[in-house]
C-alpha positions as CSV (number, residue, x, y, z in Angstrom):
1,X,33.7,-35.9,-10.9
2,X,31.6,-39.1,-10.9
3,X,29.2,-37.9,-13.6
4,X,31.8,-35.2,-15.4
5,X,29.4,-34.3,-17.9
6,X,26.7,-33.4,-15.2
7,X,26.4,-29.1,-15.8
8,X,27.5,-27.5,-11.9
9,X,23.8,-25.8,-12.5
10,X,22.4,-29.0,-11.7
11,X,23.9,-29.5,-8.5
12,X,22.4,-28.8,-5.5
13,X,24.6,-27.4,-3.2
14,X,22.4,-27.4,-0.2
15,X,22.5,-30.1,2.8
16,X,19.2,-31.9,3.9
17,X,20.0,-30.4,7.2
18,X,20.4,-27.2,5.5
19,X,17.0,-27.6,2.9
20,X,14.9,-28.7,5.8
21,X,15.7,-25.6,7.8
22,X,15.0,-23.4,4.6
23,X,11.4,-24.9,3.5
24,X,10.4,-26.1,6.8
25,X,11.6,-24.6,10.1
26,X,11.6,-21.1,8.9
27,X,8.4,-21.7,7.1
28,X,6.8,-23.6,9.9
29,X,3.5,-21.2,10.1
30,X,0.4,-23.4,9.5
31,X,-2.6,-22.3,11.9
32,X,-5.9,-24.4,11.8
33,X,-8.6,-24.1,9.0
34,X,-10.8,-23.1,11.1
35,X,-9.1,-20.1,12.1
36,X,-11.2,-19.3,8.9
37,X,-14.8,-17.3,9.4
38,X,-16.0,-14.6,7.3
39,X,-15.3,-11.2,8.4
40,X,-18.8,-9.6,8.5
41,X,-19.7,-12.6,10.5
42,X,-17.3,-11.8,13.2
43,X,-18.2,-8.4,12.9
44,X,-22.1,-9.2,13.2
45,X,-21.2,-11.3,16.6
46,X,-19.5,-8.6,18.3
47,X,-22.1,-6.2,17.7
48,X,-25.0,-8.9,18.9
49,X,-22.3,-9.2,22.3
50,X,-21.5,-5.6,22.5
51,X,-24.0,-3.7,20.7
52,X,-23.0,0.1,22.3
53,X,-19.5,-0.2,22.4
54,X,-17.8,2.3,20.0
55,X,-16.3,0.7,16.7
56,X,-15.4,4.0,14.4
57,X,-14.6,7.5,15.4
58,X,-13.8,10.1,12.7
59,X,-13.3,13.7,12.9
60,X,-16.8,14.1,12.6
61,X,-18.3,11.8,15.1
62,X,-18.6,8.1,16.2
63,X,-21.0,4.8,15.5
64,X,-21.2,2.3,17.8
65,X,-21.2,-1.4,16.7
66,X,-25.0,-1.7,16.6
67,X,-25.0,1.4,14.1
68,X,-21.7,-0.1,11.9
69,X,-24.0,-3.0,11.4
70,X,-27.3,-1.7,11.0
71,X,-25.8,0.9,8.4
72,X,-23.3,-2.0,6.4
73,X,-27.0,-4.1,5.9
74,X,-28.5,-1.3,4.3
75,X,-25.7,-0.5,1.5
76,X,-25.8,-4.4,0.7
77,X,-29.5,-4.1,0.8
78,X,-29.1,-1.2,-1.8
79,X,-26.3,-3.4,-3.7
80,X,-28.4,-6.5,-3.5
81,X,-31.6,-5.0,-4.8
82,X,-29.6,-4.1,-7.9
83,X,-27.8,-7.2,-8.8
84,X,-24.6,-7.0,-6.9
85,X,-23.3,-10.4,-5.3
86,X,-20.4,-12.6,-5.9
87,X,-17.6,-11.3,-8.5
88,X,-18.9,-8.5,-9.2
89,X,-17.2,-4.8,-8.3
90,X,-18.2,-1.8,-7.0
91,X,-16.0,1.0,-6.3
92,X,-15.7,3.4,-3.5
93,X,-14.8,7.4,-3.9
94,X,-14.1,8.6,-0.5
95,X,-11.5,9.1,1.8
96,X,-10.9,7.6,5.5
97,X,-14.0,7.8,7.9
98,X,-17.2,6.1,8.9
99,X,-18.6,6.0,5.6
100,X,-16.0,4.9,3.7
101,X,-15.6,1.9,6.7
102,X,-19.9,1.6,6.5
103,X,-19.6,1.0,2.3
104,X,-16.3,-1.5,2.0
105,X,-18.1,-3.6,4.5
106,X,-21.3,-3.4,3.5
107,X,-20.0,-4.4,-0.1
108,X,-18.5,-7.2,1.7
109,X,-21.7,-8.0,3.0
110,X,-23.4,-8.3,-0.6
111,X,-20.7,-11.0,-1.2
112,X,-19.5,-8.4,-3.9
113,X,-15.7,-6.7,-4.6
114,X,-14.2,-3.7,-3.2
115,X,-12.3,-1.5,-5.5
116,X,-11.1,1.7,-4.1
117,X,-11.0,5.0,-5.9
118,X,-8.5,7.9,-5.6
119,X,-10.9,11.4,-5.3
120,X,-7.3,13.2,-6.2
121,X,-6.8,11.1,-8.9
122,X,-7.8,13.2,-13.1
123,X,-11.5,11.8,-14.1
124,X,-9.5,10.3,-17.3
125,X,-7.5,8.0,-14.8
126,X,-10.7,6.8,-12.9
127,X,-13.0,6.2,-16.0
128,X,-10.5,4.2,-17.2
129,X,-10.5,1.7,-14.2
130,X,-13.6,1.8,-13.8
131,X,-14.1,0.7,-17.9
132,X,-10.9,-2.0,-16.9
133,X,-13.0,-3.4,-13.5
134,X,-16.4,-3.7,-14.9
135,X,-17.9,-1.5,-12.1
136,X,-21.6,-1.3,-12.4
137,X,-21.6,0.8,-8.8
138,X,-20.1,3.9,-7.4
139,X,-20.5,4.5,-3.5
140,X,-19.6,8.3,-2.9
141,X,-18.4,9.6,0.3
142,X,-18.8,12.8,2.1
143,X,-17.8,15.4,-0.7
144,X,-17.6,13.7,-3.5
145,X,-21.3,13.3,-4.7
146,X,-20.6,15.6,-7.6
147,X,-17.4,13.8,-9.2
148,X,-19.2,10.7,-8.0
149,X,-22.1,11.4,-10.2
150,X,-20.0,13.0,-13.1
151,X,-18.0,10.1,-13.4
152,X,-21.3,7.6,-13.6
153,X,-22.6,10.5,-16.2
154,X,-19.9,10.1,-18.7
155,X,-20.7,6.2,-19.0
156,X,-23.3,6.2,-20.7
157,X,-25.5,4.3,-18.2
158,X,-23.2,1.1,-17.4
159,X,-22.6,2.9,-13.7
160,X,-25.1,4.0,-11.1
161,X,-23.9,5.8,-8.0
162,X,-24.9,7.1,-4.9
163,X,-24.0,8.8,-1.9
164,X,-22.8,6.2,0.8
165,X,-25.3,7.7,3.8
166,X,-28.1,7.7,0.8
167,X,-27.2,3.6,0.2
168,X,-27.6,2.8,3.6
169,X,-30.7,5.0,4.9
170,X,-33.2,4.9,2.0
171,X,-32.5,0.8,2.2
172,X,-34.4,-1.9,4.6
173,X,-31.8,-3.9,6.0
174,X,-32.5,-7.8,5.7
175,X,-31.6,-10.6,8.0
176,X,-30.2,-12.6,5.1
177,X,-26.8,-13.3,5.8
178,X,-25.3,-14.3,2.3
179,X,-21.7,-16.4,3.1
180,X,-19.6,-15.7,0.9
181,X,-17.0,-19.1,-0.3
182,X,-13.3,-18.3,0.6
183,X,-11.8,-18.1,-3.4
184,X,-14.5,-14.9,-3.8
185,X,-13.2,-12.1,-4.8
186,X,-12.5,-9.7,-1.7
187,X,-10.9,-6.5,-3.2
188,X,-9.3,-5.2,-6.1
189,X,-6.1,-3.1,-6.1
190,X,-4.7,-1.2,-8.5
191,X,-0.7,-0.9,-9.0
192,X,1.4,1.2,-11.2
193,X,2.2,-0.9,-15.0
194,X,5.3,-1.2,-16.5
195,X,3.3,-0.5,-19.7
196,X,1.5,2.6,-18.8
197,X,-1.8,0.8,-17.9
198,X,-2.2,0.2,-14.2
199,X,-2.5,-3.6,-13.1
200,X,-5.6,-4.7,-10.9
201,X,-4.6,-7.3,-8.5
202,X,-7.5,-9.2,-6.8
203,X,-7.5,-10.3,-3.3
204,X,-9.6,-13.5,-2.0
205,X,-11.5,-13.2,0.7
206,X,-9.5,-16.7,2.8
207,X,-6.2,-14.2,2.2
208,X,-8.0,-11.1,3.0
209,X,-9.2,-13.0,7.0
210,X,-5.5,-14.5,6.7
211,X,-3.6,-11.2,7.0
212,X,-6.5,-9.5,9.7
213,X,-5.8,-12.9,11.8
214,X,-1.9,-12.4,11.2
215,X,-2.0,-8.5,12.5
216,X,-4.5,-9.9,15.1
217,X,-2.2,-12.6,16.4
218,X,1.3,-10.8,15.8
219,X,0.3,-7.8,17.5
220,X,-1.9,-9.2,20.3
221,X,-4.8,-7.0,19.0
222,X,-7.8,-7.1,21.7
223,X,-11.2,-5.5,22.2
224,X,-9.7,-2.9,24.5
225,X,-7.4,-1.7,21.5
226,X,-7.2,1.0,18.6
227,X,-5.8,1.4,15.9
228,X,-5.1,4.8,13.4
229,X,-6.5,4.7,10.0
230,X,-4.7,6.9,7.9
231,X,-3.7,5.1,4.9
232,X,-5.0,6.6,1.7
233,X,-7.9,3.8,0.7
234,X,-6.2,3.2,-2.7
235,X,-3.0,1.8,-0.7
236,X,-3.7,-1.8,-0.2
237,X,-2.8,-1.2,4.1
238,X,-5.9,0.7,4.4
239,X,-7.7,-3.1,4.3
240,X,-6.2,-4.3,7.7
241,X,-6.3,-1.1,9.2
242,X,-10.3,-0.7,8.4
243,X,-10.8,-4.0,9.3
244,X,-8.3,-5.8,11.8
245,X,-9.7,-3.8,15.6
246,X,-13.4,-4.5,14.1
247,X,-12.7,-8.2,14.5
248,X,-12.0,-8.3,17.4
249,X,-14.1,-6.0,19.5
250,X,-11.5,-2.9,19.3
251,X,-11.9,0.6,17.6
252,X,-10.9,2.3,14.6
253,X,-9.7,6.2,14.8
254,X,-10.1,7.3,11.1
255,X,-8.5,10.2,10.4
256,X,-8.4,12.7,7.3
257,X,-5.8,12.9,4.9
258,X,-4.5,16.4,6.0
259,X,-4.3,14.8,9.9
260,X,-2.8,11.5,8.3
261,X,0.2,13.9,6.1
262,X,1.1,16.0,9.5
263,X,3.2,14.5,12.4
264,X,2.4,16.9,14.9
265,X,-1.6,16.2,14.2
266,X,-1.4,12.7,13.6
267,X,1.0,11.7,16.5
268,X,-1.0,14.6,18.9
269,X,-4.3,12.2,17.8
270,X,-1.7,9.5,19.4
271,X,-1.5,11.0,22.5
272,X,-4.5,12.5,23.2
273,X,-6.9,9.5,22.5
274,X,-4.3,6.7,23.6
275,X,-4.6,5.0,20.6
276,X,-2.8,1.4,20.8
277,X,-1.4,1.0,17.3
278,X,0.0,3.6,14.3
279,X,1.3,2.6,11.1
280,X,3.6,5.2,9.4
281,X,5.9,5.1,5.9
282,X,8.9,5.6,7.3
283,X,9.4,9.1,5.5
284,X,6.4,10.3,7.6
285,X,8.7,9.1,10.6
286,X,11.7,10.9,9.2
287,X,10.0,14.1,9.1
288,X,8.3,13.5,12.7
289,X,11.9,12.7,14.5
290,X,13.5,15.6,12.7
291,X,10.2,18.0,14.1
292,X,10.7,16.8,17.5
293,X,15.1,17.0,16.9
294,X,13.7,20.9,15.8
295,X,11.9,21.5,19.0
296,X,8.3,20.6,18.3
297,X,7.0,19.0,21.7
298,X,7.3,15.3,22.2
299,X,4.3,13.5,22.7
300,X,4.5,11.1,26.1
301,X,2.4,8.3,23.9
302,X,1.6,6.4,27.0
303,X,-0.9,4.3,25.5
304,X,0.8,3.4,22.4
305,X,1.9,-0.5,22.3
306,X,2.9,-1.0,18.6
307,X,4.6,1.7,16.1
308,X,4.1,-0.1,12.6
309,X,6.7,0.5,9.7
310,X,5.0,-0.2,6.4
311,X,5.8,0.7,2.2
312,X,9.6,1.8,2.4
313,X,12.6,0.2,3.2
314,X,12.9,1.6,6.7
315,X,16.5,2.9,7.6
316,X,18.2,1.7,10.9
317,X,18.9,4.8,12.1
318,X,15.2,5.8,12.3
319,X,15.2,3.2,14.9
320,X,18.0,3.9,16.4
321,X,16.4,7.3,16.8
322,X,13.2,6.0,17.6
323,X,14.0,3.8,20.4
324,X,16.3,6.9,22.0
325,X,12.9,8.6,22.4
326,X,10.7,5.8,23.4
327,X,12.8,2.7,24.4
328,X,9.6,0.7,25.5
329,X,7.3,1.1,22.1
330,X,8.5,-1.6,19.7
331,X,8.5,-0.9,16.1
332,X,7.5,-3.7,13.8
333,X,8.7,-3.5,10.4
334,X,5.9,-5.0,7.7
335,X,6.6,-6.0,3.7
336,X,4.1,-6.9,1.7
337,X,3.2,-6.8,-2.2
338,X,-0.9,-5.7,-2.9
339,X,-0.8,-9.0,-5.2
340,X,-0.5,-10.8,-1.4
341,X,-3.8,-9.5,0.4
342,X,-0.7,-7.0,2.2
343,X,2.0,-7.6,4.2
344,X,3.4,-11.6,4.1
345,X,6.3,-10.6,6.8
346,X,6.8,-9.1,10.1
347,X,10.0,-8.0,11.7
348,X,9.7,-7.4,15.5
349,X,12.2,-4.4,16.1
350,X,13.5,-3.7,19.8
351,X,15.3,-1.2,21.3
352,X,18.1,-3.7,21.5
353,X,20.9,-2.6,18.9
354,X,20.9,-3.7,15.8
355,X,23.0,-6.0,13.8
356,X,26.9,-4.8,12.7
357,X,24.8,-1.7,11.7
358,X,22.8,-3.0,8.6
359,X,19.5,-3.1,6.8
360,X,16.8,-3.5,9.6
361,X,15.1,-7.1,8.7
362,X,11.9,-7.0,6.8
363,X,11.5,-10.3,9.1
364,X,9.5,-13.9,8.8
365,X,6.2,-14.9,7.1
366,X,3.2,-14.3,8.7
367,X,0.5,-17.4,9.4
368,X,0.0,-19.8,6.5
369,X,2.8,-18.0,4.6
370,X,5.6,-19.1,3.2
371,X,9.2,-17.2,1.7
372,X,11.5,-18.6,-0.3
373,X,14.6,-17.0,-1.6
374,X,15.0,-19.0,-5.4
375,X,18.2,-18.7,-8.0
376,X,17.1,-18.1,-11.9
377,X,16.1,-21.7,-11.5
378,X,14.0,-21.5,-8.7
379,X,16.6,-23.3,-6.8
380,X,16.7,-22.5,-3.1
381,X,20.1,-20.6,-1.9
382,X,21.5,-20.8,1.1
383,X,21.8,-18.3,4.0
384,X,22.9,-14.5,2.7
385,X,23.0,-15.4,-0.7
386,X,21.1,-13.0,-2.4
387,X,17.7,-14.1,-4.3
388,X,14.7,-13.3,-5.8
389,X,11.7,-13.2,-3.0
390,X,8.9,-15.7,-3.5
391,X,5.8,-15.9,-1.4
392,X,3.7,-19.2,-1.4
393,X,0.5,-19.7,1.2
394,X,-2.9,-18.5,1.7
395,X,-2.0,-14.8,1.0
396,X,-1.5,-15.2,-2.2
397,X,-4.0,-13.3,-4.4
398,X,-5.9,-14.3,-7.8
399,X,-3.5,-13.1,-9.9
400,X,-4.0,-10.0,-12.6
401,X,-7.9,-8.9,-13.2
402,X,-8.6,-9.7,-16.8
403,X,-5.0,-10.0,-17.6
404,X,-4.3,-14.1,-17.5
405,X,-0.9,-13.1,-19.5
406,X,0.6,-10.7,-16.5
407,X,-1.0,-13.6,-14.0
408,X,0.6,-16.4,-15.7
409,X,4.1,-14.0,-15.3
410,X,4.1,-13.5,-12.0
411,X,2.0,-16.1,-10.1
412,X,3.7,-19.5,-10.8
413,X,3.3,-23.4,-9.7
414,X,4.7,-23.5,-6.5
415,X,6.6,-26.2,-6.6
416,X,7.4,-26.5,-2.9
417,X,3.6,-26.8,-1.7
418,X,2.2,-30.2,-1.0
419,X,-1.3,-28.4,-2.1
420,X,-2.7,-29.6,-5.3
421,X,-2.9,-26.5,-7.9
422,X,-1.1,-23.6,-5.5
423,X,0.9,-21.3,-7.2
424,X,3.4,-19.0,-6.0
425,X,3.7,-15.2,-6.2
426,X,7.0,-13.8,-7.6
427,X,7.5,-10.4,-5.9
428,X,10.9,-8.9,-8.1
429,X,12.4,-7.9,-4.8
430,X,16.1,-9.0,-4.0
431,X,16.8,-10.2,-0.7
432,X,18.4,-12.5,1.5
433,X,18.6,-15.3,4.3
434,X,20.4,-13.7,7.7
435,X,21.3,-16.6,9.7
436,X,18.6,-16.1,12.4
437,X,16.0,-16.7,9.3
438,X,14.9,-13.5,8.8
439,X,15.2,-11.7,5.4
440,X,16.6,-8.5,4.5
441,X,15.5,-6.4,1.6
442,X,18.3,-5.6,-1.2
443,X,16.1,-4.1,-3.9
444,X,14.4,-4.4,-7.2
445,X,15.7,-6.1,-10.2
446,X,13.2,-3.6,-12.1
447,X,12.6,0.2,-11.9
448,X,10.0,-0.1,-10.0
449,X,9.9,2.1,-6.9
450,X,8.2,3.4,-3.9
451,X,6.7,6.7,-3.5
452,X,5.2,7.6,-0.1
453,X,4.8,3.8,0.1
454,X,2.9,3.6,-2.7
455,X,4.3,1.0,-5.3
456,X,4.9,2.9,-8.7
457,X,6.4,1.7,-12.5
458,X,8.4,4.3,-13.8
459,X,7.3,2.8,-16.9
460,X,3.7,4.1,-16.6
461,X,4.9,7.4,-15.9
462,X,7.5,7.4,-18.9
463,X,4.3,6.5,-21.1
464,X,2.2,9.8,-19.9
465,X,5.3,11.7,-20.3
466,X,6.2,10.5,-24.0
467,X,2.3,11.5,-24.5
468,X,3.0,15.3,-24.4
469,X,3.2,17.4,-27.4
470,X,7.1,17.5,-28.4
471,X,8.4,14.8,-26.5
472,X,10.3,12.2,-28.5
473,X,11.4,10.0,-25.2
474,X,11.5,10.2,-21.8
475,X,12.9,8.4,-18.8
476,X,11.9,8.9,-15.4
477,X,14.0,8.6,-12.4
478,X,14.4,8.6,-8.6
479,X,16.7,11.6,-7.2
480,X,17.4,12.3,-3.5
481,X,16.1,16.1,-3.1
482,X,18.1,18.8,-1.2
483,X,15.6,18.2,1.7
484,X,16.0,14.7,1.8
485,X,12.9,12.6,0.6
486,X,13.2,11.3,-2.9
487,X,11.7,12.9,-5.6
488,X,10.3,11.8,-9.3
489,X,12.4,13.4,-12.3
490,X,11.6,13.1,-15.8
491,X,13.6,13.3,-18.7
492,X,12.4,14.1,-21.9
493,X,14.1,14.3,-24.8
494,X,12.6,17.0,-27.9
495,X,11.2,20.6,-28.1
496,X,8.5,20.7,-25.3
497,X,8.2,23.4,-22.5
498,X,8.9,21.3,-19.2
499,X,5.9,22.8,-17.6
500,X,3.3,21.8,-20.2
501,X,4.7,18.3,-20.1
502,X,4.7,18.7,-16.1
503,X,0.6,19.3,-16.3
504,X,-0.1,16.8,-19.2
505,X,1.2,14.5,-16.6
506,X,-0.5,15.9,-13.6
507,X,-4.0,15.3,-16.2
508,X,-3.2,11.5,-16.3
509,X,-1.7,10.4,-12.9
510,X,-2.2,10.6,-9.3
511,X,-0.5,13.2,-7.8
512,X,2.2,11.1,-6.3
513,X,3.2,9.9,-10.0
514,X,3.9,13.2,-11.2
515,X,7.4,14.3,-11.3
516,X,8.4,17.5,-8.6
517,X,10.7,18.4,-12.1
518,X,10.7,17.5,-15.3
519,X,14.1,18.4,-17.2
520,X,14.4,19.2,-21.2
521,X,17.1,17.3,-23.2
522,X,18.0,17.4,-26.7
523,X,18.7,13.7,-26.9
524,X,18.5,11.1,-24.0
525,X,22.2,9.7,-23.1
526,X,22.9,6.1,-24.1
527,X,25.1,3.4,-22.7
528,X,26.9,1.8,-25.2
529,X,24.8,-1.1,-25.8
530,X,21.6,1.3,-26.4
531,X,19.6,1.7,-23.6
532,X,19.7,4.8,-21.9
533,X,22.6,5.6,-19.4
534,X,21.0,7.3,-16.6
535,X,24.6,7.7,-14.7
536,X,25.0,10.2,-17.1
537,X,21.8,12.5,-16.7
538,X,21.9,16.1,-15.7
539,X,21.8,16.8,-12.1
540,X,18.2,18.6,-11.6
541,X,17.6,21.6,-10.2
542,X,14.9,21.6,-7.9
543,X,12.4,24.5,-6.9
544,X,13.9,26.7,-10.3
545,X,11.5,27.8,-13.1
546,X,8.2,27.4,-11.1
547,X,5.7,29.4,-11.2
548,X,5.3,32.6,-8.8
549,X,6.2,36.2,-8.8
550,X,9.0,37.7,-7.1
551,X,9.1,39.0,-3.2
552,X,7.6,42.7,-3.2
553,X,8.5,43.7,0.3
554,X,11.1,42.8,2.9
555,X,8.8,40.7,4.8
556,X,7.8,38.7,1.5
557,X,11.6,38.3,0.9
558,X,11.8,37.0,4.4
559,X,9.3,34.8,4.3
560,X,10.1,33.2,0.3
561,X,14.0,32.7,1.9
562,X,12.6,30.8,5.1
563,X,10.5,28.4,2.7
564,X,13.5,28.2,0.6
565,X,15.9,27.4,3.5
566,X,13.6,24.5,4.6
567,X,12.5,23.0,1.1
568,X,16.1,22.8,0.2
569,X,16.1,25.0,-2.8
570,X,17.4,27.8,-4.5
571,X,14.6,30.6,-4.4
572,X,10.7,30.4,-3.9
573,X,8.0,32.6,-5.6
């Protein structure tokens, strides 16, 4: 009442006591500089110490650390011999294994930028990132020589590829070590757009040994450690998972997608070669618990230390069910946006109950991180107040490739650093303080959502769907399916047949972008001030109007009802 005409927005309603705590004591994660050291470096020095020790097994074999190395120099001999070296990309078309681990490092080692490719992903899609990146370079896996070369065919010269094991054995391998500085370019992933267009979001190399350090440190990662790689490579956790045991002496289990998408193989890999480490979307969990709850036999897991929770909000009753099974494995729960070289918080989750029942904490920042829940002001709010997630530190990315106007958006001056030019990373997640410091995860302001913890726009999708012959509008939605996991549904509004919208779709997004069903509406239903209501869409219906002929025999009527039973829908074809 002193200065009456002062607006109550410009009060700050926090305490020093209470500001110091929030900037300082729950941010308090600086680690030395020279923590800092390239990551083919450390890679090189292990394999001079232990040059027969194994670094990568795959379901087709194993490479020691002597022949990681020996094959990495040869695909940056290849690169380097054409030009490649700091800021520029080349892309990789694989899936998980030795080669795709040999060609991300060995573009590493030619000081250049990663940029992983989906191989499920329609040509159209690829071309066009490729054309947004400014790759010059395909590496093809095992497999995928022939889309590989297809791809570089239809661009009219500006990309050469080859086949990953053809890079590194028809190269010499030089002693030249090229360090790289800490801003270059590390990787480059690609996120759903609101706008239809996907974004590219470039990771620097200083974040990129950041996070590997932070997974290093937070899960006491040694040499006699492994670690499952099973992330699909376009998912920005593949990085850490490729790369994290290789730093420090341990060894990477690779394993194919069709392992990685089954339980009973993927947690069977688990058992059987004692790996240390497994990250999982908690889905994948969902569907393992309710296996074993079905009868499928429980792994012992006797060599498994850390279960890792990563891309979905994870539910407390899959720990609850977790820890009833396996009391002594911890589960650490990780958040992270691809525009922060991955996951910028860690929740250590034991077998002790959680709190009053609620969301399980997506935790604290990692090393040389910092989290700040801001007001529409960037004002800092107090404990459980909810807020819009900042990150600040050395994880955050370059921002936006080629887009300075999405960059300037989203990656802002941070105005709580003491570091000349640092910005800030705006994530669009809602959260909140809990009074031990650790934040919980509310949701998005957006429609953005997660899909088998990959990060997708419904905006992006909407655009492919409005891009059909007939439609006039479309919304896309997230709908809880009768079998529990969450599906896509798309709403259209005009004269198309649903299942040629379906496959126009399925022709210009990944697979997990394409809505399970997409339902045909006259007009879209709108809210009263114009935008569409989506209380008021039509329930749908899932598993009707596919295609598939009827059951012929007793045994194929069996067989379509068991299906039918356990997808959760009405009949089955």
């Amino acid at each position: 009442v002193a200065d009456a005409d002062r607006p109550l927005t410009g009060l700050d309603i926090l305490d020093p006591a209470e500001r110091h705590q929030l900037l300082t004591t729950w941010n308090d994660t600086a680690r030395e500089e020279a923590d800092f050291e390239d990551v083919v470096v450390r890679i090189r020095t292990i394999a001079e110490g232990t040059p027969h020790a194994i670094a990568v097994t795959d379901d087709h074999g194993a490479v020691t650390y002597r022949e990681l190395v020996t094959r990495v120099d040869g695909v940056a001999q290849w690169l380097w011999s054409r030009g490649a070296g700091p800021e520029t990309r080349v892309a990789l078309l694989a899936e998980g294994g030795i080669d795709a681990i040999v060609a991300f490092i060995g573009i590493l080692a030619a000081g250049s930028a990663y940029v992983p490719l989906d191989p499920g992903s329609p040509a159209a899609r690829v071309s066009e990132l490729l054309s947004d990146a400014g790759v010059r370079w395909i590496l093809a896996g095992p497999g995928e020589a022939v889309a590989a070369e297809k791809i570089a065919a239809g661009s009219a010269g500006a990309v050469e590829a080859v086949l990953v094991e053809n890079a590194w054995s028809d190269a010499l391998p030089e002693s030249t070590v090229r360090k790289p500085d800490r801003q270059d370019l590390a990787y480059v992933i690609y996120t759903s757009g609101s706008t239809g267009r996907p974004k590219g979001a470039m990771v620097h190399r200083a974040g990129m040994a950041n996070h590997l350090l932070a997974k290093i440190e937070d899960l006491g990662f040694t040499h006699g450690d492994s670690l499952i790689q099973n992330a699909p490579l376009t998912f920005d956790v593949s990085v850490w998972q490729m790369l994290a045991p290789l730093v420090v002496g341990g060894r990477v289990r690779a394993v194919g997608s069709a392992t990685g998408a089954d339980p009973a193989a993927l947690f069977g890999t688990v058992d059987t070669e004692s790996v240390s480490v497994l990250e999982v979307v908690p889905s994948l969990l969902r569907a393992t618990l309710d296996q074993w709850d079905d009868g499928l036999p429980v792994p012992e897991l006797r060599g498994l230390r850390h279960l890792m929770a990563t891309g979905e909000d994870l539910p407390a009753d899959l720990c609850r069910r977790w820890f009833a099974r396996f009391p002594h494995i911890p589960i650490t729960n990780a958040y992270g946006p691809a525009e922060c070289s991955d996951d910028v918080a860690h929740a250590a989750i034991t077998s002790a109950p959680l709190r009053d029942g609620g969301p399980v904490p997506i935790g604290s920042p990692v090393r040389n991180t910092q989290l700040h829940v801001l007001g529409d002001r960037l004002e800092l709010l107090p404990v459980g107040v909810e807020g819009d997630l900042y990150v600040g530190g050395a994880g955050v990315g370059r921002g936006y490739l080629d887009d300075p106007a999405k960059t300037a958006t989203a990656f802002l001056p941070d105005p709580f650093s003491t570091i000349p030019g640092s910005r800030m990373y705006f994530t669009g997640d809602r959260v909140r303080r809990r009074a031990d410091g650790q934040l919980e995860f509310l949701g998005r302001q957006d429609h953005q959502v997660k899909i088998r913890g990959r990060r997708v726009e419904l905006g992006e999708i909407q655009a492919a769907l409005r891009a059909a012959a007939g439609v006039s509008d479309a919304v896309v939605v997230l709908v809880p399916a009768p079998e529990g996991q969450p599906q896509l549904v798309g709403y259209v509004a005009g004269t198309a047949d649903p299942q040629a919208v379906r496959a126009h779709a399925a022709g210009l997004l990944p697979e997990f972008m394409v809505p399970a069903v997409v339902v045909v509406l006259d007009v879209l239903p709108l809210s009263v001030n114009g935008k569409v209501d989506r209380a008021a869409l039509p329930v749908p219906e899932f598993g009707v109007g596919g295609v598939g002929r009827g059951p012929r025999s007793p045994q194929e009527e069996i067989l379509c009802g068991l299906f039918a039973e356990v997808l959760g829908v009405s009949r089955v074809g």
